[in-house]
N, C-alpha and C positions, 0 to 999 in steps of 0.2 A: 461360459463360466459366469455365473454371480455372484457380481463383488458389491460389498454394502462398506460405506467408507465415508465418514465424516468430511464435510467440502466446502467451501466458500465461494461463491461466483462472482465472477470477474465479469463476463458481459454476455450480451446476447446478439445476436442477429436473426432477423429472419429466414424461414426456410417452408418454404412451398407456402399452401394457401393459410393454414392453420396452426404450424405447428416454429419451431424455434432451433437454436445451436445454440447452447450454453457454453460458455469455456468454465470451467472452475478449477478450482488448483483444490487437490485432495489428498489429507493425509498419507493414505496407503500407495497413492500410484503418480502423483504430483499433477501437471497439467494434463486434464481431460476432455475432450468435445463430446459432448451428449446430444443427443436428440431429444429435445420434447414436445410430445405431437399433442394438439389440440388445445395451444394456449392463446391464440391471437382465431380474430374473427367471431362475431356472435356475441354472446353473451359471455363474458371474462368467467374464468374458474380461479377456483385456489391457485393451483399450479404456474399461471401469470406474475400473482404477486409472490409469491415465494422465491420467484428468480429473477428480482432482483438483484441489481449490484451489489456486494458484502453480505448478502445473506448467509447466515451460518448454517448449512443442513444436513443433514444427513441420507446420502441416498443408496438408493440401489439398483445397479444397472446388469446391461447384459455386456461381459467383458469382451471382446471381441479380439485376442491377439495380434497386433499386428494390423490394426487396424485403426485410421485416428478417431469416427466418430461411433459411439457406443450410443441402446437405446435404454432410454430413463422406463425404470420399473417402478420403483415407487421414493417417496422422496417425505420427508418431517421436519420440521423448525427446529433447529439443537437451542438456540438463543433466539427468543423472540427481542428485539430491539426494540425499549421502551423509552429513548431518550433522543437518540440519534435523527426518527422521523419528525419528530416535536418540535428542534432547534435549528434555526438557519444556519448559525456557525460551525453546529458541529455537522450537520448534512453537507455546507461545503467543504470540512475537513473529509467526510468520508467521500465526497466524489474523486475530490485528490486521490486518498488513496487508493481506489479502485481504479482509476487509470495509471497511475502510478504503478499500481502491479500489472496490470495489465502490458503494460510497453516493459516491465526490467523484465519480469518472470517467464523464462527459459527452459526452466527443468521438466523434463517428462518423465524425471524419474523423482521416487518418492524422497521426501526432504521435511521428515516429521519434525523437527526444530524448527523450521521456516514455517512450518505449518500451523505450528503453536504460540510461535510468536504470532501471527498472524490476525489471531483468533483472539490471542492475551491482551493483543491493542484495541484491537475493534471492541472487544466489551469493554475494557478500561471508557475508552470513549463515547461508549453508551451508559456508562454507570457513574462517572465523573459526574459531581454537582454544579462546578462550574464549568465554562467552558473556558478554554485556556488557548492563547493565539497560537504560540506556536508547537504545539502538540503533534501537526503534522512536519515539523522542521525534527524532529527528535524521532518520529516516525522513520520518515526517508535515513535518517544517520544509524538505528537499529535495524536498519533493513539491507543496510552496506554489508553488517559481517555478517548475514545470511546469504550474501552475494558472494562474498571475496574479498571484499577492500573495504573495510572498516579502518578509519585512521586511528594512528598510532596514539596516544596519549603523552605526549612529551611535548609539550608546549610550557615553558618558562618566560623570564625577563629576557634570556638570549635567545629566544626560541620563539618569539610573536608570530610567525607567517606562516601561514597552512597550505605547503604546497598541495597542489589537486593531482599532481602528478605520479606523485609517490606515496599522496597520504599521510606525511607528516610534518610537522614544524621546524621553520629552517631561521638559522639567525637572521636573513636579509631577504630582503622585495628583491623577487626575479617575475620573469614574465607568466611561470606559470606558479607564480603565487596568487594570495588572497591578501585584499586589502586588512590593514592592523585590527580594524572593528568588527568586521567577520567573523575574524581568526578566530578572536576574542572568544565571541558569542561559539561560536562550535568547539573551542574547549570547555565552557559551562555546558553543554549539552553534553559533552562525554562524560562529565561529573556527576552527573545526576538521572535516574531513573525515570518514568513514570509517574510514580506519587510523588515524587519529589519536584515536577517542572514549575507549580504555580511560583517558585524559592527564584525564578529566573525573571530578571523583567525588562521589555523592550520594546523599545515604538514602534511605529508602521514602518518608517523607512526602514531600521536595521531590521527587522523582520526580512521584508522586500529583499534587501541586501544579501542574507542569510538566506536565504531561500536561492535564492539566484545563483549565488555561489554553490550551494548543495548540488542545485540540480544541473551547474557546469561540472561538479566529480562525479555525478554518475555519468554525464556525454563523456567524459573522459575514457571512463573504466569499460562504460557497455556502451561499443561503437554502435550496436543498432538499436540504441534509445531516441525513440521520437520524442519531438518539441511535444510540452504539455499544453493542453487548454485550460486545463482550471485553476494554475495561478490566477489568470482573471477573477476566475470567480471568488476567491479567496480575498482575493485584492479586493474587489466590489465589498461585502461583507462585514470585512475588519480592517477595512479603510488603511 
């Protein structure tokens, strides 16, 4: 069977002398392994730099039921990325996010709302004039209720502490709460959109803070989420 299906890639590995395994997560059929042969070795082709991390494209494979690795037919740029390669901050926002999905994203099966968010951020972040620090802190928190556990919005004066455990705002600090300033910061990011985040503003440390806290509620939620590497690199960046 040939399926042609809008897709983003998540990563690659190598595979024999020449050729590659792409993972990408795809509208029609969600996470998929492709084969594409004759991208490494020699002299580099199109097909090298297309499959890249976050690339948005469009391909078409040969569907194999029942089978996890499918072989690449032909493949086109949906969004060519005109911002994203140009900007160090926002290239280590997008590294984040590619490993980021790469370690939550689970579904083999299709999940066109995740799919679309997915696509809706990464151009926002390629089309943004400025770059904005924590863009990927509101990233991970819109990517919660396409998992499962998006917190609740009920944070008040009786209500400061964001527990990680249940996902919502509790009158007092227990152990699997969030310190007051956290809490703070992730009820302004439930507040506000996309075009709306530059309206948010915060230093390095509460960034730090904020970050660190996010990514203990997804170790919470999705027990097999590995430790990230590119906080560092974010950290490095935007100091």
């Amino acid at each position: 069977m040939i399926l042609s299906t809008p897709a983003v890639v998540l990563h690659t590995i190598p595979y024999g002398d020449t050729s590659v395994i792409a993972q990408v997560y795809s509208r029609d059929r969600g996470l998929l392994g492709i084969i594409v042969k004759g991208v490494r070795g020699g002299k580099k082709n199109r097909k090298s730099a297309l499959f890249q991390a976050l690339t948005i494209l469009e391909i078409q494979i040969n569907l194999k039921e029942n089978k996890d690795l499918h072989y690449l037919r032909d493949m086109r740029v949906l969004h060519p990325y005109t911002g994203i390669p140009f900007s160090t901050p926002k290239t280590a926002q997008a590294l984040f996010i590619a490993e980021l999905l790469k370690k939550s994203i689970r579904e083999e099966e299709k999940n066109e709302a995740l799919f679309e968010y997915i696509v809706d951020a990464l151009q926002f972040l390629d089309e943004m004039p400025e770059v904005i620090p924590h863009f990927h802190h509101k990233f991970l928190l819109e990517l919660s209720r396409h998992l499962g556990f998006y917190p609740e919005d009920n944070y008040d004066e009786q209500h400061p502490f964001f527990q990680f455990t249940d996902g919502v705002f509790h009158h007092s600090f227990g152990d699997t709460c969030v310190d007051m300033g956290p809490s703070f910061d992730i009820q302004q990011l439930l507040k506000v959109n996309f075009a709306n985040l530059d309206k948010i503003q915060m230093g390095r440390e509460r960034r730090k803070a904020l970050l660190r806290n996010l990514l203990q509620y997804y170790r919470w939620h999705l027990p097999s989420f590995k430790e990230l590497q590119t906080p560092d690199v974010l950290e490095a960046v935007f100091g």
